[in-house]
N, C-alpha and C positions, 0 to 999 in steps of 0.2 A: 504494500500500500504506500504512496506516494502522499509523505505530510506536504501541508500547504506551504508549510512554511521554510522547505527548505532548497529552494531554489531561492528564496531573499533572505535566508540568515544562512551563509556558506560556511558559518564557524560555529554553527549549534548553537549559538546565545543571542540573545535578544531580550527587549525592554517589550512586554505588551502595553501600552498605550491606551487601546478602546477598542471598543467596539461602535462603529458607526452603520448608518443608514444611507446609500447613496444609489442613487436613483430606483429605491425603495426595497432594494436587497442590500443585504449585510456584508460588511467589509472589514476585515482587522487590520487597525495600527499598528504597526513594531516598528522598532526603535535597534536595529542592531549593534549588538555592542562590539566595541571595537579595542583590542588593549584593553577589555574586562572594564571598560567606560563604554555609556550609553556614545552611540556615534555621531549625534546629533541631526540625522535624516531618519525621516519616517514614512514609512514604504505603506500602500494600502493593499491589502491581499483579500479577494473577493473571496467570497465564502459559497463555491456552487453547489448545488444539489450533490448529495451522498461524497462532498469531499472529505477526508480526511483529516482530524486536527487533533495531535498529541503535542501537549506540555508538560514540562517538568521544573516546577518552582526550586529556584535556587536558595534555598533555606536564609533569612537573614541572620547576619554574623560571620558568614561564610563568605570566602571573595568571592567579587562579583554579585554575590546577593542583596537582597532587600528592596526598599521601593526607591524609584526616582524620580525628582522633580520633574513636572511636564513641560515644565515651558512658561511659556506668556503670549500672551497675542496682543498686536497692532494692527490700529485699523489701518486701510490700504489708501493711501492718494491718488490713486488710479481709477476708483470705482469705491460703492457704497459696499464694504464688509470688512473683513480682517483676516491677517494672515499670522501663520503658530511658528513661533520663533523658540528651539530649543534651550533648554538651562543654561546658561554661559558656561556654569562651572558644576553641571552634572552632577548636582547638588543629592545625595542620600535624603529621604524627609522620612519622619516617623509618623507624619497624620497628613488627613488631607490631601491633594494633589500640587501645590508649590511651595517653594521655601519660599522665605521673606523676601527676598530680593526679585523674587517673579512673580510676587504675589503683586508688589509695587509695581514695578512698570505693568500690570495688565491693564489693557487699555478697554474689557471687555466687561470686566464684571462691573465697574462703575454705570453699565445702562441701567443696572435694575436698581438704580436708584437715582435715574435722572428726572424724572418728574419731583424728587425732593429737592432738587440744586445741586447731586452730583458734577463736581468738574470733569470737562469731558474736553478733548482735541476736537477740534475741525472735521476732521476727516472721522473720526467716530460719530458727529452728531452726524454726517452724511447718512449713516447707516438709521440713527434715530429719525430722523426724519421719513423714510421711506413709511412704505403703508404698513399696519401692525394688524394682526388680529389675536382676540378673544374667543378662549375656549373654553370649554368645561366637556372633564375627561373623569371617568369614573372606572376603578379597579375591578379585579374580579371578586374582590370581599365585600364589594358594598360602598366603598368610601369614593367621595368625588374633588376633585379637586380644580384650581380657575389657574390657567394659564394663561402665556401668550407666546406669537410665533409672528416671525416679520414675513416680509414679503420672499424674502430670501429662502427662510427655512421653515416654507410650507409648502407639504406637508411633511416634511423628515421630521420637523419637531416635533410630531406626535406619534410618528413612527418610531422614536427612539423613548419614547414615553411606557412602551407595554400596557396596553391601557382596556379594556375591556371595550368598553364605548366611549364616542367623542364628539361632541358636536362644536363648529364652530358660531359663537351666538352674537359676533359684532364684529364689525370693519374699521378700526379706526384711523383718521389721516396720518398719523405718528407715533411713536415709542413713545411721548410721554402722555400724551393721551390714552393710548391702552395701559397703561400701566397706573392709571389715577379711576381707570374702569375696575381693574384686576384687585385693587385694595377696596376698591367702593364695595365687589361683589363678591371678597371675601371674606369684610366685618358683616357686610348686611346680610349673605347667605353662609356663614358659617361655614365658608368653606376654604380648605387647608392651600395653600402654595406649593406645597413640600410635599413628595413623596417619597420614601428610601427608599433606594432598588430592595434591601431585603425584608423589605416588608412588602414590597412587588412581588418579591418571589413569592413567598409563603403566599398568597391570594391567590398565586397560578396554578400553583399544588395541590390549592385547595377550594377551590371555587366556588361561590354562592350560585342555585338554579340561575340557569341565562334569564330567566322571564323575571326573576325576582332582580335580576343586575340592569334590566332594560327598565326597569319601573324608578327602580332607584336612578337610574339615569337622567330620565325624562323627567324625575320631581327635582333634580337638581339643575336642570338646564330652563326648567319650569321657572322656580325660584329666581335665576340670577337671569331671567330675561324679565322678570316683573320687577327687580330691582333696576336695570337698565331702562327699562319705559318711562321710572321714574326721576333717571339719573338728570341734572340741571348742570348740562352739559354741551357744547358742541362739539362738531370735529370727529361725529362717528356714527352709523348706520345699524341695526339689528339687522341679525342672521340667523339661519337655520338649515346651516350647513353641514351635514352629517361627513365626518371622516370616514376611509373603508380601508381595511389592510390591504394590502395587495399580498399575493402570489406567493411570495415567499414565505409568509406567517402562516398561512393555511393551514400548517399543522398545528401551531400553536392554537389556533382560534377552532379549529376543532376539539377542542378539549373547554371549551366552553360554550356549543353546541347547545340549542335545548332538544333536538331531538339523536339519535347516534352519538353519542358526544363520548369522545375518546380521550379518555383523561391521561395526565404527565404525571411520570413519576418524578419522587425530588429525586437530586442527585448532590454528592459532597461537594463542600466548600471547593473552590480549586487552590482560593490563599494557601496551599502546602501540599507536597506528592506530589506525583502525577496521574496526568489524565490524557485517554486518548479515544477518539469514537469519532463515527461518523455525522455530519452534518445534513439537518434536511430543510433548515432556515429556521424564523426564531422572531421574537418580538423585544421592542427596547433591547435591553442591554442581557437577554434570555435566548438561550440557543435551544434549539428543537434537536434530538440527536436519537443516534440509536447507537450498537456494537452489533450487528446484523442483520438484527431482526426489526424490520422497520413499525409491526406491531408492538413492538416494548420499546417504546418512545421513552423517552424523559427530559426533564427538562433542565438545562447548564447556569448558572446564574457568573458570566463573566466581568463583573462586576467588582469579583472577587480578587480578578486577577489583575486590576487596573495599575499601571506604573510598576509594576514587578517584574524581577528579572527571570528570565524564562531559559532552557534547555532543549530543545527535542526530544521528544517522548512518542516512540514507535509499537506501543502495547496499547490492545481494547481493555478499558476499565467500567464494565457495568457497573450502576447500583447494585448495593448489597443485598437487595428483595431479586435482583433478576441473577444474581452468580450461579447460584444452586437448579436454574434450571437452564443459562444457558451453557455450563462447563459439566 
């Protein structure tokens, strides 16, 4: 079996970086390290149907191991967005995803608090400016939560979300306008900004009926459109825009099914060991897999493995519920 990843890490190691969304299938970051330092280029390696992907966590404390800084982003002067500029100084961090010194120059995380008078460059408010939209996205447990996604990163941002259901519920002229909607329809509807991926996980594993997560849906998209009708506000339009996974999640979203509904099994942390199985796609930052048998699905939480330094790992690792019947 041919890992994905070793036509772009030639020397067995590497930084995995993320897991992305790009033109609606999945893609992994690495970061190949070079001289046992992350090399500062970050390669994207498509994820296609029944490919292969074995990792081996390099234990932290050990060379070459543990987690490393990601970077920082600037926005671009060339066009409205930003571009990801690695650590200078390939900085080891114990929490989080940058050290202090890239945590400072990120030119990115100051949007989400531009409508409070966040200072921002030039060429970032480019990207603030562009069009904005408002969502409300609800899990497989029940819980709903109000985001936003520019014109840029829709729909990936809710692709990369793992999100049961999604609608999009307003159009606004700008970043600081959807983001003065996004707090209005968070104090008024009680509902969260913040999701953890493992607390994403545990929902996917364990899912509330579809018809009871479409109700809960629709009373939360209910809700923060009756506080929008009432919002004393310009500079943005109501919607009801329903999100749809594409193609590659199909297996994930079959397990949430209300009728045939083919459920996922968990699967270990990957923060430590290794791990290796086949790919059949996957939702937000969750991989749909199997070790042969494409009916004993389960489901990967690579989340786990974000900024960590990585090895090549060429063994199938089922869950511990499928060892005994598939060995």
């Amino acid at each position: 079996m041919q890992n994905i990843f070793q036509p772009v890490a030639p020397h067995g190691s590497f930084i995995w970086r993320d897991l992305k969304w790009v033109n609606r299938a999945p893609e992994v970051q690495i970061e190949p390290l070079v001289e046992g330092k992350p090399g500062g280029t970050v390669l994207s390696v498509p994820l296609t149907p029944d490919s292969f992907l074995g990792v081996s966590v390099i234990p932290e404390g050990s060379a070459r191991g543990g987690r490393y800084c990601s970077g920082f982003a600037l926005a671009r002067t060339d066009s409205a967005g930003f571009r990801h500029l690695p650590c200078p100084t390939s900085q080891p961090i114990a929490k989080g995803k940058q050290c202090d010194r890239c945590l400072a120059r990120d030119e990115f995380a100051p949007i989400h608090r531009v409508h409070m008078g966040a200072r921002m460059t030039e060429a970032a408010l480019a990207y603030v400016s562009l069009e904005h939209y408002l969502y409300i996205a609800t899990f497989p447990d029940g819980t709903s939560k109000v985001g936003t996604a520019s014109a840029h990163s829709n729909p990936r941002r809710l692709d990369e979300q793992a999100v049961a259901f999604a609608t999009f519920v307003a159009r606004a002229d700008d970043g600081r306008i959807v983001r003065v909607l996004e707090d209005l329809v968070s104090r008024e509807g009680n509902l969260t900004q913040l999701k953890r991926a493992s607390t994403k996980y545990r929902a996917w594993v364990d899912p509330l009926p579809a018809e009871q997560l479409k109700s809960e849906h629709y009373m939360a998209v209910e809700a923060a459109t009756w506080t929008l009708e009432d919002a004393d506000l310009d500079g943005f339009e109501l919607l009801q825009d329903r999100w749809q996974p594409s193609a590659a999640m199909s297996r994930a979203y079959a397990s949430l099914r209300a009728d045939d509904r083919l459920p996922l099994a968990r699967y270990e942390s990957l923060a430590t060991g290794s791990h290796g199985f086949y790919v059949t796609g996957g939702a937000g930052k969750f991989l749909t897999a199997h070790c042969g048998d494409p009916e004993a699905s389960f489901l990967v939480n690579t989340a786990d493995l974000a900024n960590r330094a990585c090895t090549l790992f060429d063994g199938l690792t089922p869950p511990a519920s499928f060892q005994t019947s598939l060995f």
